[in-house]
C-alpha positions, 0 to 999 in steps of 0.5 A, a space after each residue: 627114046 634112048 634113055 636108061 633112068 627116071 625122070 628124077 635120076 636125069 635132074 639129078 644126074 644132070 645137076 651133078 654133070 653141070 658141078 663136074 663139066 670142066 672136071 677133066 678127072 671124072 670117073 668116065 667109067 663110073 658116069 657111062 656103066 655106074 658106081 653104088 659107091 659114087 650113087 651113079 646108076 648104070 648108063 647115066 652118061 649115055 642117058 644125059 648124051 643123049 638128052 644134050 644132043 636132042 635138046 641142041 638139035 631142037 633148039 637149032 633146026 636144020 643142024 644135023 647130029 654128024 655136025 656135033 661131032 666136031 663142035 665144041 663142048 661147050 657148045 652144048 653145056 647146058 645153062 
């Protein structure tokens, strides 16, 4: 598994993706390599990928990872 924070840091991060999903000015740098100053650990933008992409692909057997690459985001935006 690919993933670089708890449990409780994926539901807490994971919370604050869904506030920031049409946010067009996040900081990429802080949610991809962290920031103490905006309480980001380090990898939680690789970690929450990586978790969007696995609960899809479970949810749509028979769809393949190369396929997301041209969806839509919205596609994956969790409820």
């Amino acid at each position: 598994m690919a993933v670089a924070l708890t449990p409780q840091q994926t539901a807490a991060m994971a919370a604050r993706a869904r506030e920031e999903w049409d946010n067009r000015r996040y900081n990429h740098f802080a949610w991809f390599f962290g920031s103490d100053e905006l309480d980001i650990p380090r990898w939680a933008g690789y970690s929450l990928g990586f978790q969007l992409v696995g609960d899809y692909l479970d949810g749509h057997p028979g769809t393949s990872a190369g396929a997301l690459a041209t969806m839509s985001s919205e596609a994956l935006r969790p409820s």
